[in-house]
C-alpha positions as a Markdown table, in Angstrom:
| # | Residue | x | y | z |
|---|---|---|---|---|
| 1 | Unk | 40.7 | 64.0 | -41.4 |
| 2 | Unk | 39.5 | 62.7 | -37.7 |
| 3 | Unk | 39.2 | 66.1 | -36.5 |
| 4 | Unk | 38.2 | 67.9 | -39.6 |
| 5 | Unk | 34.7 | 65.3 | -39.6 |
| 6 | Unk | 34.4 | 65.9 | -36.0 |
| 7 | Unk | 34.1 | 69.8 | -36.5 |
| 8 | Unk | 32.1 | 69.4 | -39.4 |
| 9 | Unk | 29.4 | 67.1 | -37.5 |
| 10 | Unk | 29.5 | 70.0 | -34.5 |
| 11 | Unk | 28.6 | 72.8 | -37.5 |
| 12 | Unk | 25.4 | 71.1 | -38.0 |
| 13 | Unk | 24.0 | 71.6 | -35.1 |
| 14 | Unk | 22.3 | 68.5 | -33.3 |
| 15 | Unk | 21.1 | 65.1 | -34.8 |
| 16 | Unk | 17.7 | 65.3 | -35.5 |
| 17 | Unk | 15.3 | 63.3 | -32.6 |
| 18 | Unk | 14.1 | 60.3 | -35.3 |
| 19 | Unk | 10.4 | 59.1 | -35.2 |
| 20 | Unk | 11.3 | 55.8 | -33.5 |
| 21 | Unk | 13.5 | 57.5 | -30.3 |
| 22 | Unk | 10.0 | 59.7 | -30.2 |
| 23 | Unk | 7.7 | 56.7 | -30.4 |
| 24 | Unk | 9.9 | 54.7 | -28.1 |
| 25 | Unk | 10.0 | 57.7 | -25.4 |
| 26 | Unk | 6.3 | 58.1 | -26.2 |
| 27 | Unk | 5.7 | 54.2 | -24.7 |
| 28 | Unk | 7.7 | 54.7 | -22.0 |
| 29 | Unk | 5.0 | 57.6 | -20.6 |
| 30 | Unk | 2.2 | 55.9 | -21.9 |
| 31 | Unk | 1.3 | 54.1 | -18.4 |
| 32 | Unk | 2.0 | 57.7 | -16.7 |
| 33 | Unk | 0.0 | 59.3 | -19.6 |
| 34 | Unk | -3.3 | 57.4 | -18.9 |
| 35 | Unk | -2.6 | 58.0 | -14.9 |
| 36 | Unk | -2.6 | 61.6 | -14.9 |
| 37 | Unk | -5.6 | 61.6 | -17.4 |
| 38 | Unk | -7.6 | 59.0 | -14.5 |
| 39 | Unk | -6.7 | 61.9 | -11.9 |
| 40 | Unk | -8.0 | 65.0 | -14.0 |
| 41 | Unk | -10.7 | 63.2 | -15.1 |
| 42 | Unk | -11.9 | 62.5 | -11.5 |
| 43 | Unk | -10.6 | 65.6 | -10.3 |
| 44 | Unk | -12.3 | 68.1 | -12.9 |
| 45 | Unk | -12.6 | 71.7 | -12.4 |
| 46 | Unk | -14.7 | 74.5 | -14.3 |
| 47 | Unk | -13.6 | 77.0 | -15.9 |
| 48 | Unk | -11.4 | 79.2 | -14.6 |
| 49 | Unk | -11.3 | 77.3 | -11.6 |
| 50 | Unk | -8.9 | 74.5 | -12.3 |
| 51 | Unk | -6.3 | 75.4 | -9.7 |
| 52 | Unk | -5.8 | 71.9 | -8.9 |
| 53 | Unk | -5.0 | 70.8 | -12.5 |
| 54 | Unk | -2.5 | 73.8 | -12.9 |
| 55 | Unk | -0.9 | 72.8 | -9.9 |
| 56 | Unk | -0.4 | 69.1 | -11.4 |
| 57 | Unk | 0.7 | 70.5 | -14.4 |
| 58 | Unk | 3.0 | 73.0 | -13.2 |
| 59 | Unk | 4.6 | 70.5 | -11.3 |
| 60 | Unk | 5.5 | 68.4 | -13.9 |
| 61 | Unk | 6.7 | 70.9 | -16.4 |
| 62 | Unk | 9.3 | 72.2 | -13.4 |
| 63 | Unk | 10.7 | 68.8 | -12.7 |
| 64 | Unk | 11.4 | 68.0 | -16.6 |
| 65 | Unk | 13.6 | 71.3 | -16.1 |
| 66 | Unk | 11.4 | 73.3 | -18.5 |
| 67 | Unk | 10.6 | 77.3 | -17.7 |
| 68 | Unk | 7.1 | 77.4 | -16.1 |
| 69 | Unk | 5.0 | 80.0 | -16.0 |
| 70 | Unk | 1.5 | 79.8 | -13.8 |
| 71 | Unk | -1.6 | 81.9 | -13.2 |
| 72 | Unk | -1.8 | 83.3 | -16.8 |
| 73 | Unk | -5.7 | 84.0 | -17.5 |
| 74 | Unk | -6.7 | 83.0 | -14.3 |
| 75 | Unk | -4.8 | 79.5 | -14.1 |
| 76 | Unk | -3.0 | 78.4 | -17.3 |
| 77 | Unk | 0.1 | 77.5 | -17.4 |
| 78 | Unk | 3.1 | 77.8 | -20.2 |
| 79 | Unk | 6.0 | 75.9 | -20.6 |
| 80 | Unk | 9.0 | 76.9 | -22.3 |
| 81 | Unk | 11.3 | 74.1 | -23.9 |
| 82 | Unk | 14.6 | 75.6 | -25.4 |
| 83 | Unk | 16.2 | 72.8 | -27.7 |
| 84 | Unk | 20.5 | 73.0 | -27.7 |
| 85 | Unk | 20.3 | 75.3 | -30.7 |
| 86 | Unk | 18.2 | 78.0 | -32.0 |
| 87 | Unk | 15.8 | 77.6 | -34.2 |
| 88 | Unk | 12.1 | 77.8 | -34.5 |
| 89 | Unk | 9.2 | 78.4 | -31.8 |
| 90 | Unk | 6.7 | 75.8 | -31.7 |
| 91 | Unk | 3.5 | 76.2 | -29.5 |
| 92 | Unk | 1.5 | 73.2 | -28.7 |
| 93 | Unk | -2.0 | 73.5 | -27.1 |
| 94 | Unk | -3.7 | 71.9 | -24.6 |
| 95 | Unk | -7.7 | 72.8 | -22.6 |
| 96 | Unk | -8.0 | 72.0 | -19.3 |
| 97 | Unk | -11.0 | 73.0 | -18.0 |
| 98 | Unk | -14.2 | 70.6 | -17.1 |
| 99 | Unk | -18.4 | 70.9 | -18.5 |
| 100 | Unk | -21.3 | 71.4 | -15.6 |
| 101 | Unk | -22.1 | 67.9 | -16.6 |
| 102 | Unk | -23.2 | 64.7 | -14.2 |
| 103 | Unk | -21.5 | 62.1 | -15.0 |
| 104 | Unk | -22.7 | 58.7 | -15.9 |
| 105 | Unk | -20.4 | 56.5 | -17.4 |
| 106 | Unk | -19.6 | 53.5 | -14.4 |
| 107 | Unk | -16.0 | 54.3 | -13.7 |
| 108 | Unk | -13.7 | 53.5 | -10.6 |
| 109 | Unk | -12.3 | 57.3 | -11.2 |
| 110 | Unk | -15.8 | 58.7 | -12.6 |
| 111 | Unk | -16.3 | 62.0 | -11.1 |
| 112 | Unk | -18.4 | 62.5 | -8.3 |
| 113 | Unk | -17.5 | 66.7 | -7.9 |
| 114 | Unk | -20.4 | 68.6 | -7.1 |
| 115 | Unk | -20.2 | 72.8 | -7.1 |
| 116 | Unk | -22.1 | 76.2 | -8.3 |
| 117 | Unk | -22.2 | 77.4 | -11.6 |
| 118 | Unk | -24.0 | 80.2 | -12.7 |
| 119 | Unk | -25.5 | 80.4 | -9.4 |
| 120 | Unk | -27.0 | 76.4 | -9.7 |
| 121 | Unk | -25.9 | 73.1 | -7.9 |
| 122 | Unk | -24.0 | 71.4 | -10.9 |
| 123 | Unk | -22.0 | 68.2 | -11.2 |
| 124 | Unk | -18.5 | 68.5 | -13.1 |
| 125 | Unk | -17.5 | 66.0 | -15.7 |
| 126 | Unk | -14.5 | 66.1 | -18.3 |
| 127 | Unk | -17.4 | 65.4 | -20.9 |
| 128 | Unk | -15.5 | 67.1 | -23.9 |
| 129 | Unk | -12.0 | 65.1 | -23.3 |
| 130 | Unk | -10.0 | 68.0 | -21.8 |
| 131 | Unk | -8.8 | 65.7 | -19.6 |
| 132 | Unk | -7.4 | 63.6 | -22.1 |
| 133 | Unk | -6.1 | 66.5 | -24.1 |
| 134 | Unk | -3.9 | 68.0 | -21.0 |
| 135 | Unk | -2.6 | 64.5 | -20.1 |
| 136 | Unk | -1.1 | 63.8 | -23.5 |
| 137 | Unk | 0.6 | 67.3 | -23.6 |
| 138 | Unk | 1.8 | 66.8 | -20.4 |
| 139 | Unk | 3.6 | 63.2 | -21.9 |
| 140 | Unk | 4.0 | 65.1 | -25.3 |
| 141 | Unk | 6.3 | 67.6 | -22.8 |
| 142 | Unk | 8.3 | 64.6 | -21.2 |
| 143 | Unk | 9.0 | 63.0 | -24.3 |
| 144 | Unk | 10.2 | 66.7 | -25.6 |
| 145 | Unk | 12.4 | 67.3 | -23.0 |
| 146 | Unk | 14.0 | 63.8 | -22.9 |
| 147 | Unk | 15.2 | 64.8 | -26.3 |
| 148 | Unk | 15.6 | 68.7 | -25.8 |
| 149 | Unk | 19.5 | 67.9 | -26.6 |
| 150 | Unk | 18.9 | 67.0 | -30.0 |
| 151 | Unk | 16.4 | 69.8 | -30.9 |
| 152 | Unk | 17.0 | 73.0 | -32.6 |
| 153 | Unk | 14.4 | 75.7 | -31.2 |
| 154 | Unk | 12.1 | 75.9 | -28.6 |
| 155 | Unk | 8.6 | 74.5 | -27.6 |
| 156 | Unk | 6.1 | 76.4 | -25.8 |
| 157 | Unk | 3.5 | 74.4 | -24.0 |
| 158 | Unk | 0.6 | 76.2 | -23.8 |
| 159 | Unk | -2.0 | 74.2 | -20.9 |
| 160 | Unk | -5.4 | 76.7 | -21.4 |
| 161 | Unk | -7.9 | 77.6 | -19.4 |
| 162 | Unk | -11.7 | 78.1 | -19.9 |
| 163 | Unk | -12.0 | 77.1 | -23.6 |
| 164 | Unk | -15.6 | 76.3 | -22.7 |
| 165 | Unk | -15.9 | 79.8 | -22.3 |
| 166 | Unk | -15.5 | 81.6 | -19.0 |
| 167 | Unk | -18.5 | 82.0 | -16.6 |
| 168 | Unk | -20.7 | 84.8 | -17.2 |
| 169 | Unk | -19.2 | 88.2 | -16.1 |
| 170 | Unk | -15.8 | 86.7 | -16.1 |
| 171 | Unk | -13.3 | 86.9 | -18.7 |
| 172 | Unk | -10.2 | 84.1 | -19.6 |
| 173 | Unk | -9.8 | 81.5 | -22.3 |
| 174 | Unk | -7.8 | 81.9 | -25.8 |
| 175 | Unk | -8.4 | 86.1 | -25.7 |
| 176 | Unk | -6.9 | 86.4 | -22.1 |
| 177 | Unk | -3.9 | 84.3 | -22.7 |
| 178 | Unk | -3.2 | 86.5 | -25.8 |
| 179 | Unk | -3.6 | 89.2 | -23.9 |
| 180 | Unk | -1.9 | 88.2 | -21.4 |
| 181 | Unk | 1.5 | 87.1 | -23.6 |
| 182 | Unk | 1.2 | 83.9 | -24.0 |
| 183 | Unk | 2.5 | 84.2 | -27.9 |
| 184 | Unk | 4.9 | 86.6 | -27.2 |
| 185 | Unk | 8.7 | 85.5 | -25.6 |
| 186 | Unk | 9.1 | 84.1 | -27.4 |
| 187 | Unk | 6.7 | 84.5 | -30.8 |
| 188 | Unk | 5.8 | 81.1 | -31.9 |
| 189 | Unk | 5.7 | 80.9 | -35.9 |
| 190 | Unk | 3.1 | 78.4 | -35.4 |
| 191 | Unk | 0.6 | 76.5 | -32.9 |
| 192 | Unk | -0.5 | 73.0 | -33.1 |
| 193 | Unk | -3.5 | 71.5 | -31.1 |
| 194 | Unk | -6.0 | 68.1 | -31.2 |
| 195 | Unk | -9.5 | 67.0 | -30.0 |
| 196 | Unk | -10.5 | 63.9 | -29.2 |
| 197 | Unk | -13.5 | 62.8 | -31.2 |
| 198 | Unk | -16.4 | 60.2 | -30.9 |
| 199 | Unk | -14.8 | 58.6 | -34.1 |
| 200 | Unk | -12.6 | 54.9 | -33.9 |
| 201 | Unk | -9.7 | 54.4 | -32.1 |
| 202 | Unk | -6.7 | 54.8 | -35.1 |
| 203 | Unk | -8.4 | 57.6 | -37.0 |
| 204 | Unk | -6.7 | 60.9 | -37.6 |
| 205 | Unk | -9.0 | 63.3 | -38.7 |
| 206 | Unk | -8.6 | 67.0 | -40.2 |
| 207 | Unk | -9.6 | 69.6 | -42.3 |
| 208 | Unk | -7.6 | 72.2 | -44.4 |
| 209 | Unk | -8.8 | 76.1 | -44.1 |
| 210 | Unk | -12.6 | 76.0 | -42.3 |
| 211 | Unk | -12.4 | 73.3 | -40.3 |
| 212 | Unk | -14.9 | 74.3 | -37.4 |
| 213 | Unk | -17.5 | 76.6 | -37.2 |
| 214 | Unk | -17.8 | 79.9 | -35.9 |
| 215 | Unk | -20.4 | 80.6 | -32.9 |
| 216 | Unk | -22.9 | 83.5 | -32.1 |
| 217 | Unk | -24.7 | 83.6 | -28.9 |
| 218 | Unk | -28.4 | 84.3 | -29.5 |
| 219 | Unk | -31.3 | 85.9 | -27.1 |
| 220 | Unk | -34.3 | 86.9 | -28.1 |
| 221 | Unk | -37.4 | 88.1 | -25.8 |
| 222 | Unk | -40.7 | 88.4 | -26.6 |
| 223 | Unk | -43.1 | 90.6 | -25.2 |
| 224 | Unk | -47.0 | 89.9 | -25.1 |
| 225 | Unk | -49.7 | 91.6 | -23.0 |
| 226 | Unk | -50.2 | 89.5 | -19.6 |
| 227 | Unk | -53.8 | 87.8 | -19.3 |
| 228 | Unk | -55.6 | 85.0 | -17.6 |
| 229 | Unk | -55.2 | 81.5 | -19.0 |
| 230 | Unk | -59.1 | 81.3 | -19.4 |
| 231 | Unk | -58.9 | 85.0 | -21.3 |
| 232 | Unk | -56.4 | 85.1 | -24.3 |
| 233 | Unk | -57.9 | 87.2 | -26.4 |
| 234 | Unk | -57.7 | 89.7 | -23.5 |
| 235 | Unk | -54.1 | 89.9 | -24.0 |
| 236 | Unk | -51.2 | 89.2 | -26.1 |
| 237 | Unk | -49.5 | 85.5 | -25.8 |
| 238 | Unk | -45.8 | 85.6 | -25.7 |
| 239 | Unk | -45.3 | 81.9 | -25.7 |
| 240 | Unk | -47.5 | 81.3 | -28.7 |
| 241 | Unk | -45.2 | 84.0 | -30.7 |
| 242 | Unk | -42.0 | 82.9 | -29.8 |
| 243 | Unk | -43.3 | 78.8 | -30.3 |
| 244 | Unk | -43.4 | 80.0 | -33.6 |
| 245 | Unk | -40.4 | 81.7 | -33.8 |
| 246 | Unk | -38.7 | 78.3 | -32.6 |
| 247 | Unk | -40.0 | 76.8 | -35.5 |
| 248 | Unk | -39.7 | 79.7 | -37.6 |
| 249 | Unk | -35.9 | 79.7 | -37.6 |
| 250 | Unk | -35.4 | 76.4 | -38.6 |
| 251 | Unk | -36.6 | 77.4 | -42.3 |
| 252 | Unk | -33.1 | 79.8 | -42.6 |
| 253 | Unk | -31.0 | 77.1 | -42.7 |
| 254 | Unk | -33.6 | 74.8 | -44.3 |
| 255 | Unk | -34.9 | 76.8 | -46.9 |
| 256 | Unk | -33.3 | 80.4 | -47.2 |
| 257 | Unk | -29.2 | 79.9 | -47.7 |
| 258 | Unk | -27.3 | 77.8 | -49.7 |
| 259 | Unk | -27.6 | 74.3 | -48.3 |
| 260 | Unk | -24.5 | 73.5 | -49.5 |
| 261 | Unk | -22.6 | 75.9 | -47.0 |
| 262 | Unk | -23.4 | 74.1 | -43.7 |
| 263 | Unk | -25.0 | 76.6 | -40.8 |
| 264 | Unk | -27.1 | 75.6 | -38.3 |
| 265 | Unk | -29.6 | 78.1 | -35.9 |
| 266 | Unk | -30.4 | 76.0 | -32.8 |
| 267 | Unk | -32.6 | 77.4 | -29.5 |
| 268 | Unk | -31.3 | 75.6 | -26.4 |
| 269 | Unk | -33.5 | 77.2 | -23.8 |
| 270 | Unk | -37.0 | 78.4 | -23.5 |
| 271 | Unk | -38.3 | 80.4 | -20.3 |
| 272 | Unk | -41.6 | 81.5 | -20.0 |
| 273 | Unk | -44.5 | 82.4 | -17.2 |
| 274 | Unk | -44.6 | 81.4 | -13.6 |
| 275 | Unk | -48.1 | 79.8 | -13.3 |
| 276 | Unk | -50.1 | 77.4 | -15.4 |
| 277 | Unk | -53.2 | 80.0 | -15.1 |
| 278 | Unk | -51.3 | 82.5 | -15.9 |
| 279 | Unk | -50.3 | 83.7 | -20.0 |
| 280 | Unk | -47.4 | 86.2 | -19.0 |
| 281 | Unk | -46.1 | 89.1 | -20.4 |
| 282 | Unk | -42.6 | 88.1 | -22.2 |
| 283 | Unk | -41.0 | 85.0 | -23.3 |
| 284 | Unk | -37.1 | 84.4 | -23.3 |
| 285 | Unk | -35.2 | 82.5 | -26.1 |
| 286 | Unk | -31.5 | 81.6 | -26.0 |
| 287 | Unk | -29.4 | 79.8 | -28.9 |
| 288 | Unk | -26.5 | 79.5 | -31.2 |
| 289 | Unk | -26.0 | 80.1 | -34.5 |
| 290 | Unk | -22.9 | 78.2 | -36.5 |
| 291 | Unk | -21.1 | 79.0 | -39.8 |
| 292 | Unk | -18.9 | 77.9 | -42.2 |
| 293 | Unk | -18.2 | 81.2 | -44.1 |
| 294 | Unk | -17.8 | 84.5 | -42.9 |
| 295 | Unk | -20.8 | 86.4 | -45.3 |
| 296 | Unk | -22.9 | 83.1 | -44.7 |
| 297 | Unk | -23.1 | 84.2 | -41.3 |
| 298 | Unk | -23.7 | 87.8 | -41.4 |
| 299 | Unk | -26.9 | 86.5 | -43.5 |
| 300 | Unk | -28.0 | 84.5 | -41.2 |
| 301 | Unk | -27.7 | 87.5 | -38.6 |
| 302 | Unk | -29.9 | 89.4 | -40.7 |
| 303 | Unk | -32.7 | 87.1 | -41.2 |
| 304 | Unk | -32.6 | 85.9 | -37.8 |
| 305 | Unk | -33.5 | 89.8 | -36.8 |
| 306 | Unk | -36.1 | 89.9 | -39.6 |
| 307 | Unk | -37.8 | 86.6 | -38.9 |
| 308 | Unk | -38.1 | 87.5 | -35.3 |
| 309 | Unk | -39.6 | 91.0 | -36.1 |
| 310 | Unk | -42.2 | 90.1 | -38.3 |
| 311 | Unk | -43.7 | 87.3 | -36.7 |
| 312 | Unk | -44.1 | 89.5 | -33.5 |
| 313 | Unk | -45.6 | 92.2 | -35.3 |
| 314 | Unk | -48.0 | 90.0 | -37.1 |
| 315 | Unk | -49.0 | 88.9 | -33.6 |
| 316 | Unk | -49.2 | 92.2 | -32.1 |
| 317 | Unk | -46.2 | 91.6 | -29.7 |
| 318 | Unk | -42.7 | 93.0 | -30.1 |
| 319 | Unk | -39.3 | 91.6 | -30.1 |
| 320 | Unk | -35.9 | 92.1 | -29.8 |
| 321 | Unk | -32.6 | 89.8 | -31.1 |
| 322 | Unk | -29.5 | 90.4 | -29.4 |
| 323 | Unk | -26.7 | 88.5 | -31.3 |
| 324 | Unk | -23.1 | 88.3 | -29.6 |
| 325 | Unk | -20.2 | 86.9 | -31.3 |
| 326 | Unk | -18.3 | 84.0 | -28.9 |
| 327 | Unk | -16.0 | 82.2 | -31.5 |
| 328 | Unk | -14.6 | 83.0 | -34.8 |
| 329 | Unk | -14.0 | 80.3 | -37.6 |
| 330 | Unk | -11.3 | 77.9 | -36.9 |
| 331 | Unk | -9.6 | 78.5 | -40.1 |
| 332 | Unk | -6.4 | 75.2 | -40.3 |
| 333 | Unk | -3.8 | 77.2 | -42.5 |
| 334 | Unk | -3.5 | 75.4 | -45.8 |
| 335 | Unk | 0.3 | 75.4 | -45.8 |
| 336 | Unk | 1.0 | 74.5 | -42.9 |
| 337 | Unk | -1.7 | 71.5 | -42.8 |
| 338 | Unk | -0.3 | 70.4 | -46.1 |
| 339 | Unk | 3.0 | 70.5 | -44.9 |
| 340 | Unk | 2.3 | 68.3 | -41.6 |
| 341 | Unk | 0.2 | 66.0 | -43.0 |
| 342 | Unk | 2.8 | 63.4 | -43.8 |
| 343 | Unk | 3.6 | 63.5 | -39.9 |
| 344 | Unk | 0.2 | 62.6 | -39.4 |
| 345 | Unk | 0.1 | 59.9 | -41.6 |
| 346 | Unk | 3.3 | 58.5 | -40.4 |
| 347 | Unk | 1.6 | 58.0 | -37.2 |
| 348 | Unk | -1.4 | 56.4 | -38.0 |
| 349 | Unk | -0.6 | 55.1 | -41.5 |
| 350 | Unk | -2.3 | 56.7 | -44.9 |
| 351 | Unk | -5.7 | 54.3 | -44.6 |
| 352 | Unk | -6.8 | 55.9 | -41.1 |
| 353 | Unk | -5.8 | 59.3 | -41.7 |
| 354 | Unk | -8.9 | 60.7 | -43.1 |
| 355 | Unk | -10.4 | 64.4 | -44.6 |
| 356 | Unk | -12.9 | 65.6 | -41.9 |
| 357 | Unk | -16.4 | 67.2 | -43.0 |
| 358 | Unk | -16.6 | 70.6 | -41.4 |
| 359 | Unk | -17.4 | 70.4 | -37.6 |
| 360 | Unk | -20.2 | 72.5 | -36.7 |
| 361 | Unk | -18.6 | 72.5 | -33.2 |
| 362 | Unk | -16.4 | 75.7 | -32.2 |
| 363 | Unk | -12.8 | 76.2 | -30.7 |
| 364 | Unk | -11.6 | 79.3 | -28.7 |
| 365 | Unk | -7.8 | 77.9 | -30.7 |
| 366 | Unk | -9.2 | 79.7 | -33.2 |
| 367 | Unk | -7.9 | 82.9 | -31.5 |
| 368 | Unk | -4.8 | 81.9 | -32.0 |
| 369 | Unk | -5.1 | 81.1 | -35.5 |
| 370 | Unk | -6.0 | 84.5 | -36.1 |
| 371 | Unk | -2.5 | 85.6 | -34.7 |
| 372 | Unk | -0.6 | 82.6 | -36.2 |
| 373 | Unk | -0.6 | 80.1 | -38.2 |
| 374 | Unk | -2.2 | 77.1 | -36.8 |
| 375 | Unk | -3.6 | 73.4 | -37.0 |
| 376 | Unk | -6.0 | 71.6 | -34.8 |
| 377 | Unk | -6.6 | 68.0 | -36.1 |
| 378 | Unk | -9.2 | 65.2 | -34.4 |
| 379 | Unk | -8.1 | 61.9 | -32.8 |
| 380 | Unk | -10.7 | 58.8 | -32.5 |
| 381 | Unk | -11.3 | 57.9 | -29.1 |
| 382 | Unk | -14.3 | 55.2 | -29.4 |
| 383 | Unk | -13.9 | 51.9 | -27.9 |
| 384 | Unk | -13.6 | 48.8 | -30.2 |
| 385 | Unk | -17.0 | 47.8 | -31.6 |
| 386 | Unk | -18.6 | 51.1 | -30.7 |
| 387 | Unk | -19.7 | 52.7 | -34.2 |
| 388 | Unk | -19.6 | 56.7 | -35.0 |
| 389 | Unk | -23.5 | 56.0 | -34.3 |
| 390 | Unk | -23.6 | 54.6 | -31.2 |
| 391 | Unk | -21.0 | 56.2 | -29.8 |
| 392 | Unk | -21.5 | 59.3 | -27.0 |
| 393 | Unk | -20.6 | 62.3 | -28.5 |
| 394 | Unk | -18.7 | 65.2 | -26.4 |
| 395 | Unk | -20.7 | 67.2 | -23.4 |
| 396 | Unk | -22.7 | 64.2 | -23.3 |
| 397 | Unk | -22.8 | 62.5 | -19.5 |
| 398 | Unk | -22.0 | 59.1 | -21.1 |
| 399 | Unk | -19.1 | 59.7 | -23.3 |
| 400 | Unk | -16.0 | 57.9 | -23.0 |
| 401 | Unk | -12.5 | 57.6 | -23.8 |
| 402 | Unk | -10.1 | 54.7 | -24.8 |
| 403 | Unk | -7.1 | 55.4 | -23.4 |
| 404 | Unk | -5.6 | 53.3 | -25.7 |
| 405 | Unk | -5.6 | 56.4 | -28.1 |
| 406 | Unk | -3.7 | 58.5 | -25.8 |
| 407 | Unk | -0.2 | 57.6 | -26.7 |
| 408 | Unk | -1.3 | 58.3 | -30.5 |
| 409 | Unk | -1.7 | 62.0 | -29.3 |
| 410 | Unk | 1.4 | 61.7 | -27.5 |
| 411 | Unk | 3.1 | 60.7 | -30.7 |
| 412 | Unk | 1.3 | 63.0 | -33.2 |
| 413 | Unk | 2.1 | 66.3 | -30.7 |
| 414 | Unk | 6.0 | 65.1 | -30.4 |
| 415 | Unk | 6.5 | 64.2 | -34.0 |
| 416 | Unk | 4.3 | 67.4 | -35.1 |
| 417 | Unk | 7.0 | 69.2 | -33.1 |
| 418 | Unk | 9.4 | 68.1 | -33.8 |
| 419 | Unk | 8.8 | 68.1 | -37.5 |
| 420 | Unk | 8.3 | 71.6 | -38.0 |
| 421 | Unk | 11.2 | 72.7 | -35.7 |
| 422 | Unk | 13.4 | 70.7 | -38.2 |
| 423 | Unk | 12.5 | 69.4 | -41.7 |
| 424 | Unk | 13.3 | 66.4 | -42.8 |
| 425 | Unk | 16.8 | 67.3 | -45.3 |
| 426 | Unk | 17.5 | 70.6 | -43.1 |
């Protein structure tokens, strides 16, 4: 009877990892957790460039024991987690990389990194929370491997550079560590990933199917008929042309598509002339547009082009749009959301895990998505008694993160894991 138990217990396979050894692991890396994220954070590095941070994260991965692979799309880094018995692949997801953004929060470990981007003087700041993101998947790994005996399947950690998008002529992000194998040996059957968000410290946030928005890079030039400043009906004024082009576009998203389906067309830059005397000869636009649906967005396309056409003809100048695709839709697969959302809600209970509106922000892990299926969910980050108002949002140089949310990601990566590698009654 003894030994006929004994052999029945060793046919199936290990004893699940339960959600309080996790959380209890999880607090024991909290304090190291928030340490590493103090050091990124005042170490940050642009990307492609964050040699130092793969370095610190490489390091760690090797002395949990865990198959490290470095310099994949420039500088990422992939961990590979084998559990005692086969089973599942699991990839979890992590950015690294740092904004060409001054910082100004008052900080003892505030950034004070200075470097070139784009051929200008920049300051660096983790302004989008990467730093945060790569320090709780560096704990989520530690936790992981402290319980690697009881898991069935592996875990790929998956620390990515350049999600802000590589500088210009460069390539690297999501696309280059596809390319470069990062889902392959092994194939994970599914990806998980967070964000930290300008929302309260306790909130879980997602969204099933569209969750973000895709992103088009925009550029449009204008070109008028040089003149003096005193003379403007000797010439042709690009600036007055594409002025109302600027306000032109607004009226797509206002007035021409379905309101209901969110989309936005934004210019960020404007760049005209060299003197004030002086009306010059072109005028130079640059902007996004963001979608929620794929046909949505090849309308907007289309009127952009048109809009910009006609009002330059009317004017007597020309024009020309050049649209360039730089994210697709992050698309959460329904299944697999529904079928971690109690996970999530164990962690934060059912009262703060919350629906998200769609997020008219974009994510390169929406590459991923594309290849498998995936879910990238948000995690509330304000500090106590600052509102959703009030709050910074990410890239700006004042926004902040309580670190007192950082062993919630910890515990939502680990018990996501964990979960999927072995059901509950399996």
């Amino acid at each position: 009877m003894e030994n006929g138990a004994a052999d029945s217990t060793r046919s199936r396979g290990p004893l699940r990892p339960s959600a309080e050894a996790i959380d209890k692991l999880a607090k024991k890396v909290e304090e190291r957790v928030i340490t590493w994220r103090r050091d990124i954070h005042q170490h940050p590095e642009l990307s492609n460039r964050e040699h130092r941070t793969a370095s610190v994260v490489a390091e760690h991965l090797k002395a949990l024991d865990i198959e490290t692979q470095t310099r994949i799309a420039h500088t990422g880094v992939v961990g590979v987690l084998r559990g005692s018995q086969p089973g599942p692949v699991v990839a979890l997801r992590a950015d690294m990389d740092a904004l060409p953004v001054t910082e100004e929060v008052d900080l003892a470990f505030a950034s004070k990194v200075r470097t070139m981007y784009n051929g200008q003087e920049v300051g660096v700041m983790h302004a989008c929370g990467h730093d945060a993101h790569t320090a709780v998947l560096m704990g989520t790994a530690e936790v992981l491997a402290g319980l690697r005996d009881q898991l069935a399947g592996t875990v790929k950690f998956v620390f990515q550079p350049a999600e802000e998008s590589p500088p210009k002529g460069e390539d690297g992000g999501a696309p280059m560590m596809i390319a470069e194998g990062v889902l392959e040996n092994p194939e994970p059957d599914a990806i998980f990933g967070f964000h930290v968000a300008a929302i309260p410290t306790g909130i879980i946030a997602y969204r099933p199917m569209a969750a973000m928005a895709s992103q088009d890079d925009m550029r449009i030039t204008v070109r008028g008929r040089q003149t003096h400043g005193a003379l403007p009906w000797l010439g042709i004024d690009p600036i007055v042309v594409a002025s109302q082009i600027v306000l032109a576009l607004q009226t797509i998203t206002s007035r021409q598509v379905d309101v209901t389906t969110p989309a936005v067309v934004s210019i960020g830059t404007f760049h005209a002339g060299v003197r004030d005397t002086i009306i010059p000869d072109e005028a130079v636009l640059t902007g996004t547009i963001r979608a929620m649906e794929s046909l949505m967005r090849e309308d907007i396309h289309r009127r952009v082009r048109r809009t910009v056409e006609h009002i330059a003809r009317s004017a007597g100048a020309t024009a020309t749009v050049v649209i360039e695709p730089e994210l697709p839709l992050t698309f959460n697969d329904p299944d697999l959301t529904a079928r971690m959302v109690p996970t999530l809600e164990r962690i934060v209970g059912s009262s703060m895990l919350i629906e998200s509106p769609p997020i008219m922000g974009s994510e390169d892990f929406a590459y991923y998505q594309q290849r498998i299926p995936g879910l990238i969910f948000f995690i509330g980050v304000n500090h106590d008694g600052v509102s959703m108002t009030d709050a910074a949002p990410t890239h700006s140089p004042r926004f902040q993160v309580n670190e007192d949310a950082l062993i919630i990601g910890v515990r939502a990566m680990a018990n996501l894991a964990v979960d999927y590698l072995m059901p509950t009654g399996e």
